[in-house]
Z-matrix of the N, CA and C atoms (Angstrom, degrees):
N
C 1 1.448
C 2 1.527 1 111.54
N 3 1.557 2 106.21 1 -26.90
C 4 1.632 3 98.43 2 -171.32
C 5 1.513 4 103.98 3 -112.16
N 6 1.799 5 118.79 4 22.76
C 7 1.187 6 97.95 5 -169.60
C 8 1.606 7 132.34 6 -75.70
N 9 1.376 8 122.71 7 -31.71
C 10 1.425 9 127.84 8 145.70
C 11 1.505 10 113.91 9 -15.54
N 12 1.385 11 104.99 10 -65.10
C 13 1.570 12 95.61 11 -175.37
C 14 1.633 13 118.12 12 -66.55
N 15 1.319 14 117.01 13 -25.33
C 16 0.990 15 116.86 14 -148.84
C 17 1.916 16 84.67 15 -90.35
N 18 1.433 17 124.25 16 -17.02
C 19 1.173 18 117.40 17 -175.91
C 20 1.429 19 112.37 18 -78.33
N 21 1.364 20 91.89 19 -57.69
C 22 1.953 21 95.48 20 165.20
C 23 1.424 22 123.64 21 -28.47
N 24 1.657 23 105.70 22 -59.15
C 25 1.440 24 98.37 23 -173.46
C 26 1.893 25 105.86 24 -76.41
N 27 1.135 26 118.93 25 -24.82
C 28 1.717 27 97.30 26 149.09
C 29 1.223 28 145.70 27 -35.48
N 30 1.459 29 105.17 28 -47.25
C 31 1.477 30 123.90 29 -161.95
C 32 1.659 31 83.71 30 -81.52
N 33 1.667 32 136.44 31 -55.37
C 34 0.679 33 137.17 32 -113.18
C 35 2.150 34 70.77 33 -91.97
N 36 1.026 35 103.75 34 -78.99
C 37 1.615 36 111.83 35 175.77
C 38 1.497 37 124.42 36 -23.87
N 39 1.922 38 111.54 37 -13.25
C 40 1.175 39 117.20 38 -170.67
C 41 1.664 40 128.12 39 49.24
N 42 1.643 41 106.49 40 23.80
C 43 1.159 42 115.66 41 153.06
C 44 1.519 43 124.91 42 -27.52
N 45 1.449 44 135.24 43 147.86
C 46 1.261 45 141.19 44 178.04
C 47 1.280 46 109.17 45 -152.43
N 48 1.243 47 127.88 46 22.08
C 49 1.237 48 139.10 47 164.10
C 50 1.409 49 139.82 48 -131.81
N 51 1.496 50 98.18 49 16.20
C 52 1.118 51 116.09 50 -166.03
C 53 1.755 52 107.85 51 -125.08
N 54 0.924 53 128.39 52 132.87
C 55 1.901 54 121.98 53 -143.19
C 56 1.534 55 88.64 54 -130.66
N 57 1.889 56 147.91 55 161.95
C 58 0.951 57 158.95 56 152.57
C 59 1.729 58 118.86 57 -119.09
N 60 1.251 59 124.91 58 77.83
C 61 1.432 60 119.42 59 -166.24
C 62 1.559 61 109.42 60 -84.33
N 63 0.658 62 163.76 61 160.78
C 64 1.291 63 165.49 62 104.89
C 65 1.370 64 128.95 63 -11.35
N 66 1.436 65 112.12 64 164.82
C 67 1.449 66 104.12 65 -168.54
C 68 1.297 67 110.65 66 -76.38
N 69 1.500 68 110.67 67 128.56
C 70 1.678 69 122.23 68 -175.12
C 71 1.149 70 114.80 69 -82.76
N 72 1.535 71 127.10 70 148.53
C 73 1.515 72 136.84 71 169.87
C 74 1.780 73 100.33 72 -35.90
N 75 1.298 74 124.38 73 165.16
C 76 1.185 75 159.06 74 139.33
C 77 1.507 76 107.64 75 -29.89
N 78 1.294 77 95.39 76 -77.95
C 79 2.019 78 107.81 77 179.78
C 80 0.987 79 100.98 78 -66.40
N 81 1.849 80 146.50 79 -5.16
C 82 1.463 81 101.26 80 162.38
C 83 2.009 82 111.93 81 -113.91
N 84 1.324 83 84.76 82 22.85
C 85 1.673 84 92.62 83 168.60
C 86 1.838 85 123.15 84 -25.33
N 87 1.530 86 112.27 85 -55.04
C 88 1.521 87 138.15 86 -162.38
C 89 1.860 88 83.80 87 -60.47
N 90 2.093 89 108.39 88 -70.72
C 91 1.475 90 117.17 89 175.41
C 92 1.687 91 103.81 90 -38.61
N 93 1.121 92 135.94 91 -49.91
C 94 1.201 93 125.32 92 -156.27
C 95 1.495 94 108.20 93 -83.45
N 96 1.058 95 133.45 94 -37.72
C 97 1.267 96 144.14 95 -177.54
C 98 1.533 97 101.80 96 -66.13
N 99 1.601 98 134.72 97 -36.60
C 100 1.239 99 141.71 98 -119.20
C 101 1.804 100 78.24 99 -130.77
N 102 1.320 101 125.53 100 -7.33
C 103 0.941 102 124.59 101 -161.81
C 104 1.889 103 117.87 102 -84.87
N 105 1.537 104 96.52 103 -27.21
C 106 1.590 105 105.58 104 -165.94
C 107 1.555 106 104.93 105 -93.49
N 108 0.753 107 125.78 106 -171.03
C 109 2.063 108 143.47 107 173.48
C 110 1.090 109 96.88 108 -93.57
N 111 0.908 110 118.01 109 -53.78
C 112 1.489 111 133.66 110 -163.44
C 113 1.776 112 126.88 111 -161.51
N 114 1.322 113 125.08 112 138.10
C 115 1.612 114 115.83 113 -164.58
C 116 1.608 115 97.99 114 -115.53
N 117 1.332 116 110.05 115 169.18
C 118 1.352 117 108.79 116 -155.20
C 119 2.298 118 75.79 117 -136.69
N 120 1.366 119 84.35 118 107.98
C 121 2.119 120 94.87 119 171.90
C 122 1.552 121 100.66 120 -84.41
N 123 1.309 122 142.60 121 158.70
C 124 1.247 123 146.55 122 134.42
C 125 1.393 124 121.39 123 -116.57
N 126 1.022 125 101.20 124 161.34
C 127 1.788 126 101.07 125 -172.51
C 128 1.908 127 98.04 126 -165.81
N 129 0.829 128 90.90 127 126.48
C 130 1.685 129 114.78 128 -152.77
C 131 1.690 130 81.32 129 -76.76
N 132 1.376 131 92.80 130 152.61
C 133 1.946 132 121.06 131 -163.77
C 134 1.860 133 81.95 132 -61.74
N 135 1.192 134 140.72 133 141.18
C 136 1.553 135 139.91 134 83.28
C 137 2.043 136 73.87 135 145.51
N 138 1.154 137 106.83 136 22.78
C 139 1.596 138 100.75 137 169.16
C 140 1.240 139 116.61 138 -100.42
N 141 1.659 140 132.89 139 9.03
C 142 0.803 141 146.97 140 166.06
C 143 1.723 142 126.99 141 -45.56
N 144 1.060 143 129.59 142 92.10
C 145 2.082 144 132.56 143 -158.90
C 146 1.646 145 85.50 144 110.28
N 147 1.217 146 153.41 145 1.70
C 148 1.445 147 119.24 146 -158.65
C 149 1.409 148 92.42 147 -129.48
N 150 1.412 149 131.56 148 -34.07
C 151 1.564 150 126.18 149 -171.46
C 152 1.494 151 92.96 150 -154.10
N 153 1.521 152 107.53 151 168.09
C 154 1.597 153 140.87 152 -175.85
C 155 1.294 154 111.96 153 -161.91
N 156 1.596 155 110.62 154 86.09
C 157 1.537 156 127.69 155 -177.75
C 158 1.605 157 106.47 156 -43.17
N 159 1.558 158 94.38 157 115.31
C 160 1.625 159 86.49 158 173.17
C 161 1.700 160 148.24 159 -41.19
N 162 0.988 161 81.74 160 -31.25
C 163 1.493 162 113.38 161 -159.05
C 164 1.930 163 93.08 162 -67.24
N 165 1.463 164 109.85 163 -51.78
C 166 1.790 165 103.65 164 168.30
C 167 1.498 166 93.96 165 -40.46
N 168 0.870 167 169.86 166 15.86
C 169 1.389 168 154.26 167 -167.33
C 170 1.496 169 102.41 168 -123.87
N 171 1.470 170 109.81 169 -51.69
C 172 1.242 171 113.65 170 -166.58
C 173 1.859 172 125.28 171 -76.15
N 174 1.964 173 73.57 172 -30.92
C 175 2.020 174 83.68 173 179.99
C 176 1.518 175 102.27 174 -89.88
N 177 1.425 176 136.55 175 -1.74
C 178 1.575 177 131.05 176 147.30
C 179 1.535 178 109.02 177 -69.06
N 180 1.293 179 121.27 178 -42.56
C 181 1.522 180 86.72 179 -177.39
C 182 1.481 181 104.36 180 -102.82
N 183 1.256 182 129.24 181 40.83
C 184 1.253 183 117.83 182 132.08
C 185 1.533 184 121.53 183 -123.90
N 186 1.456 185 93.54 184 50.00
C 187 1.195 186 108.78 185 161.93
C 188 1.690 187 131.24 186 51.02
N 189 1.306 188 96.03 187 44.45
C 190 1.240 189 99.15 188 -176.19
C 191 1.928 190 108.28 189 -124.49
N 192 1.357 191 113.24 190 157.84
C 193 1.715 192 97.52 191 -177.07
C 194 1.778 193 102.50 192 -92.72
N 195 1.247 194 100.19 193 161.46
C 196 1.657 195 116.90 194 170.17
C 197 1.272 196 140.75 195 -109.10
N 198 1.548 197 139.88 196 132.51
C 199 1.345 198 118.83 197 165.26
C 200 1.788 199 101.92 198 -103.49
N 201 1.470 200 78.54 199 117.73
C 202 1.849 201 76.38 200 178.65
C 203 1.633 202 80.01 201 -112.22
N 204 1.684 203 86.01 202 153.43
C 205 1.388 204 123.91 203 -163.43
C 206 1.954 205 110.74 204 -124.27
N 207 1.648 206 117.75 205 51.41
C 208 1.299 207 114.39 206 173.09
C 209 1.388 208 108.03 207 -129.52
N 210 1.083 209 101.91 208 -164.02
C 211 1.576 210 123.20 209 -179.64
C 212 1.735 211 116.53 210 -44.87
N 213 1.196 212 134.49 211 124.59
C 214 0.995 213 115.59 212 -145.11
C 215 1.965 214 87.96 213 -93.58
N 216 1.085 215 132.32 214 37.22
C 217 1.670 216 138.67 215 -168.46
C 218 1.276 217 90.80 216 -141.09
N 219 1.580 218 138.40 217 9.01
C 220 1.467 219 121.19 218 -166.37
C 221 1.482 220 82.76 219 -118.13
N 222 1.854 221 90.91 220 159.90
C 223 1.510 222 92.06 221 174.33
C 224 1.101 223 130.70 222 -105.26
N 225 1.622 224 102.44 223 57.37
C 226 1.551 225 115.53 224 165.27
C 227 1.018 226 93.35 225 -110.20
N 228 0.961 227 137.45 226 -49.46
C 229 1.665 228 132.51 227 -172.66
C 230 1.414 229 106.39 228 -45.36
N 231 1.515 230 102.48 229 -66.08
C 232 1.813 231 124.78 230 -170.56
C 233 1.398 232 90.09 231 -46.61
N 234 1.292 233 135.97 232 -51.34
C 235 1.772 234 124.47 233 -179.18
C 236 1.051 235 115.48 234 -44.32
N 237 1.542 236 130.61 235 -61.72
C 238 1.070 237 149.04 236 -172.88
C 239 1.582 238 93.33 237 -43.42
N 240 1.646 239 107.72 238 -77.62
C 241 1.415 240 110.13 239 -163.85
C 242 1.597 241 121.73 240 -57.07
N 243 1.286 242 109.52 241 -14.92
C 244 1.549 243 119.87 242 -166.46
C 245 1.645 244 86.81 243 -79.85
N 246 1.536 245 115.71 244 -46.49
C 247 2.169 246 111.06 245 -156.32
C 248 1.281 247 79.79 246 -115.56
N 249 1.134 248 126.14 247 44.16
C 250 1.997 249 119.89 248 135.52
C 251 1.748 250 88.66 249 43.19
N 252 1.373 251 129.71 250 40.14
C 253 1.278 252 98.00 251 157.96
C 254 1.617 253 118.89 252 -138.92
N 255 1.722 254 102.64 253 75.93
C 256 1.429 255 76.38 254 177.34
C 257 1.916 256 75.69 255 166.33
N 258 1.537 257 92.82 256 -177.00
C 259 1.702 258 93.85 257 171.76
C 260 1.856 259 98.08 258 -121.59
N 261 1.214 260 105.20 259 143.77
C 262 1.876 261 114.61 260 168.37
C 263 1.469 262 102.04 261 -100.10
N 264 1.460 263 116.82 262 140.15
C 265 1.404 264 104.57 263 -177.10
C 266 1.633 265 82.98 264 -144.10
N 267 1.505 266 112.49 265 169.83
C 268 1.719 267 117.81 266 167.07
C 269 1.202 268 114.23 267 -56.61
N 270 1.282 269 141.55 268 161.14
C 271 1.560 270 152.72 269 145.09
C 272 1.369 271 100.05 270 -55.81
N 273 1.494 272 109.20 271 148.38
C 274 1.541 273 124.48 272 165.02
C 275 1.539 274 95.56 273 56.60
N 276 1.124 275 133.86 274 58.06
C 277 1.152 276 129.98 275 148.75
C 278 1.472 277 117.47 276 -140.50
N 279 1.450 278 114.76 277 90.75
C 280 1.563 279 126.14 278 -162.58
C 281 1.986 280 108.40 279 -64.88
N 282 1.761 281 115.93 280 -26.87
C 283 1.165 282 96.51 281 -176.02
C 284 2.000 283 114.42 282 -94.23
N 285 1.515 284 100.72 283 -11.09
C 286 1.329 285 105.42 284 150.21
C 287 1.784 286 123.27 285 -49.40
N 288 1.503 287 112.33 286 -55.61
C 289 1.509 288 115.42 287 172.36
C 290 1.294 289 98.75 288 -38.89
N 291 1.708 290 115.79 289 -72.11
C 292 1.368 291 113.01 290 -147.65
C 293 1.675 292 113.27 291 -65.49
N 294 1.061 293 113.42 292 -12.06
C 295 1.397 294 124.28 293 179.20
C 296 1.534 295 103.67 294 -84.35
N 297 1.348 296 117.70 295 -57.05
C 298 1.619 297 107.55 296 175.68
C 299 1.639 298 119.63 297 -50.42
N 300 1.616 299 108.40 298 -35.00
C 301 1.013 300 118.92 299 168.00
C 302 1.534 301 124.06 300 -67.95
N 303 0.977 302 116.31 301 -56.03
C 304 2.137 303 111.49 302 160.16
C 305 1.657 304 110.49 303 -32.10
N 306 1.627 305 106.66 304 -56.62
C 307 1.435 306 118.53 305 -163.60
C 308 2.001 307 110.02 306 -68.83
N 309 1.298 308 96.56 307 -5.27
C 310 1.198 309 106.45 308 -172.50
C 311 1.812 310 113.31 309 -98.04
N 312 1.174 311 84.90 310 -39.01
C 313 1.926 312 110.98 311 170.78
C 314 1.566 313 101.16 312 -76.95
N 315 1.021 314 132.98 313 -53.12
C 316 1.614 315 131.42 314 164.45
C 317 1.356 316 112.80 315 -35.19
N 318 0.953 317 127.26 316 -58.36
C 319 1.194 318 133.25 317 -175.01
C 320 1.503 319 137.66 318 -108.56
N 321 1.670 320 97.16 319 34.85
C 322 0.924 321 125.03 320 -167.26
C 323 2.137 322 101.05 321 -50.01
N 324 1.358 323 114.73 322 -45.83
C 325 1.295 324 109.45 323 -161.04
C 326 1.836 325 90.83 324 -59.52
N 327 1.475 326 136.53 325 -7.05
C 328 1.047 327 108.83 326 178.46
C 329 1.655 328 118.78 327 -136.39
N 330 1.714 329 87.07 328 59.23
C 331 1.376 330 93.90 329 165.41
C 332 1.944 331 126.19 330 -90.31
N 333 1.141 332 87.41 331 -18.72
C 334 1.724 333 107.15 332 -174.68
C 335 1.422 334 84.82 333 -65.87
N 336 1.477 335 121.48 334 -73.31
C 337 1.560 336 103.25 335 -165.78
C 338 1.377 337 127.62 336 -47.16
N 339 1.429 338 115.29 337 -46.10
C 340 1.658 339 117.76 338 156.62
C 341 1.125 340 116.17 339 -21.74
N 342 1.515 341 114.42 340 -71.45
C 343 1.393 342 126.50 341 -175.67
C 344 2.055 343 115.31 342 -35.71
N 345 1.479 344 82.88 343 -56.52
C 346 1.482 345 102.82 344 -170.45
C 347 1.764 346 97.93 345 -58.72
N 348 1.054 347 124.44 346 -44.57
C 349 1.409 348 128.64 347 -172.36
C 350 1.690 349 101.75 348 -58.13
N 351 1.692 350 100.74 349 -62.24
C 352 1.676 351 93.05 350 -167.74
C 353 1.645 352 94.96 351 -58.30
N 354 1.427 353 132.05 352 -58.86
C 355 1.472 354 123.44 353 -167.06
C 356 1.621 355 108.14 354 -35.53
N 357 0.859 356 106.76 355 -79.55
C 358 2.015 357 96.26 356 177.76
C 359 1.253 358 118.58 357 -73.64
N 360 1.448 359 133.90 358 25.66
C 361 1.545 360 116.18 359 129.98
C 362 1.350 361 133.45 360 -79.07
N 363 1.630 362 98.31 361 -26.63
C 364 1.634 363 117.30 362 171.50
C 365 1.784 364 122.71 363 -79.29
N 366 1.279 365 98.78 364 -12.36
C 367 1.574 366 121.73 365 167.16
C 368 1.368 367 100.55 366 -74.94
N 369 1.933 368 102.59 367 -62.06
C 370 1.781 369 90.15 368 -156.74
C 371 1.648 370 113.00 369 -80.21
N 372 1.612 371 103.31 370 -3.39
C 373 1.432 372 84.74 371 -172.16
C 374 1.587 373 114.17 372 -142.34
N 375 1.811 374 118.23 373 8.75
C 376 1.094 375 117.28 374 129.41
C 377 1.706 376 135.62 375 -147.77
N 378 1.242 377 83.47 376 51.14
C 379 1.572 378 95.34 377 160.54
C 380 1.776 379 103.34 378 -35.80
N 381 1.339 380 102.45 379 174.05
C 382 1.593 381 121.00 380 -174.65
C 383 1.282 382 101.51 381 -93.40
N 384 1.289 383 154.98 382 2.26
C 385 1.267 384 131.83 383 -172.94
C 386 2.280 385 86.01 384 -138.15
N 387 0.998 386 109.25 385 -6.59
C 388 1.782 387 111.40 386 157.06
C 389 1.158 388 90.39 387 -94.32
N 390 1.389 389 169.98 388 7.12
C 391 0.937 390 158.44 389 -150.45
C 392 1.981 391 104.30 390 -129.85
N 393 1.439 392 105.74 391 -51.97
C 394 0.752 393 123.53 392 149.89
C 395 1.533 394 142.44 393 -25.75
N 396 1.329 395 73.46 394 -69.95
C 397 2.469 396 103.34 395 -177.21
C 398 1.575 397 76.15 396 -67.69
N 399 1.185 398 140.18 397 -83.61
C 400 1.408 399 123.58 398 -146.77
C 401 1.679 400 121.65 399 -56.32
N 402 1.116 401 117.11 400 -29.59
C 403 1.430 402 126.62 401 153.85
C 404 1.479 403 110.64 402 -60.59
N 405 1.164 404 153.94 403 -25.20
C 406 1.341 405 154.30 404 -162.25
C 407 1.629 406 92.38 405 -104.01
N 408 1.542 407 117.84 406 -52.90
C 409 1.648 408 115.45 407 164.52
C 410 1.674 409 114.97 408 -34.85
N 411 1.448 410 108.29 409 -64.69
C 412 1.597 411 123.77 410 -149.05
C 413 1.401 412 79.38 411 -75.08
N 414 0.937 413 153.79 412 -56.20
C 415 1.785 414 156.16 413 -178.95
C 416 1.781 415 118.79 414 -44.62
N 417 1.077 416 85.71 415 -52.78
C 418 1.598 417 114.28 416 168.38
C 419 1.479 418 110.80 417 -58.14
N 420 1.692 419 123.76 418 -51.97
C 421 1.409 420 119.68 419 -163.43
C 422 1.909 421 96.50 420 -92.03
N 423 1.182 422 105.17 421 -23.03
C 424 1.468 423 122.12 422 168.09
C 425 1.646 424 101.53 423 -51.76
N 426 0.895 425 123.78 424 -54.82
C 427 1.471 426 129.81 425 -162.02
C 428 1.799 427 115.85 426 -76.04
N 429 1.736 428 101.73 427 -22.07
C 430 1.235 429 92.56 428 -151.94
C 431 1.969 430 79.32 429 -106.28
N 432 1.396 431 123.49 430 -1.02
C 433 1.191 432 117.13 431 157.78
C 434 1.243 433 108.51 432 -60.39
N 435 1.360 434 141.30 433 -39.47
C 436 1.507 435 117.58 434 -162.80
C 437 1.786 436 107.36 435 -77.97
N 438 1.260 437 112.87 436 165.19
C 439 1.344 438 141.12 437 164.64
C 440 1.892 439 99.94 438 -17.54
């Protein structure tokens, strides 16, 4: 939604490290995800109980670490903090980013392990077929409430 602006103030800053690709095929989702050091989630202040941007899902199991940037009671954060992989910081706070972001470049020799951490928490605990069984549970215990 903000990418125009966000190009301008590139161009305008004379950035050279900063790239705008377009929307990628489907099939190279795994490449695209697999592509960054690290991905930066947002999740807008007070949406916390209401949504969980997919995409934290997708760049853990391809193994990459995150700075998600919401509510620190939402459960994007709580992911993060539960599989040790990544930093949670507030929304709307740009010198928090840049700091998660330094702390992330610092420690560059230990982003793989991050990675490796979120990938098998999102393996062990929502893969698609655990994902599944627990919907077939909550349906199931749903059912055996009625009459």
């Amino acid at each position: 939604a903000r990418k125009a602006a966000l190009e301008e103030r590139v161009a305008r800053l004379g950035l050279t490290s900063v790239r705008f690709l377009g929307y990628q095929p489907r099939e190279l989702l795994s490449e695209t995800l697999s592509s960054g050091h690290v991905h930066v989630i947002g999740l807008g202040a007070g949406l916390a109980g209401y949504v969980v941007p997919s995409r934290a899902y997708g760049v853990l199991a391809a193994g990459r670490p995150v700075i998600v940037a919401a509510d620190e009671e939402s459960e994007t954060s709580a992911l993060v903090r539960e599989a040790g992989c990544g930093w949670a910081i507030p929304p709307g706070d740009p010198a928090a980013l840049a700091d998660a972001i330094r702390e992330a470049h610092a420690c560059r020799d230990e982003l793989e392990e991050l990675g490796r951490r979120g990938r098998e928490h999102v393996v062990a605990h929502y893969d698609r077929g655990i994902a599944v069984e627990r919907y077939r549970e909550l349906l199931l215990s749903l059912l055996e409430g009625r009459p």
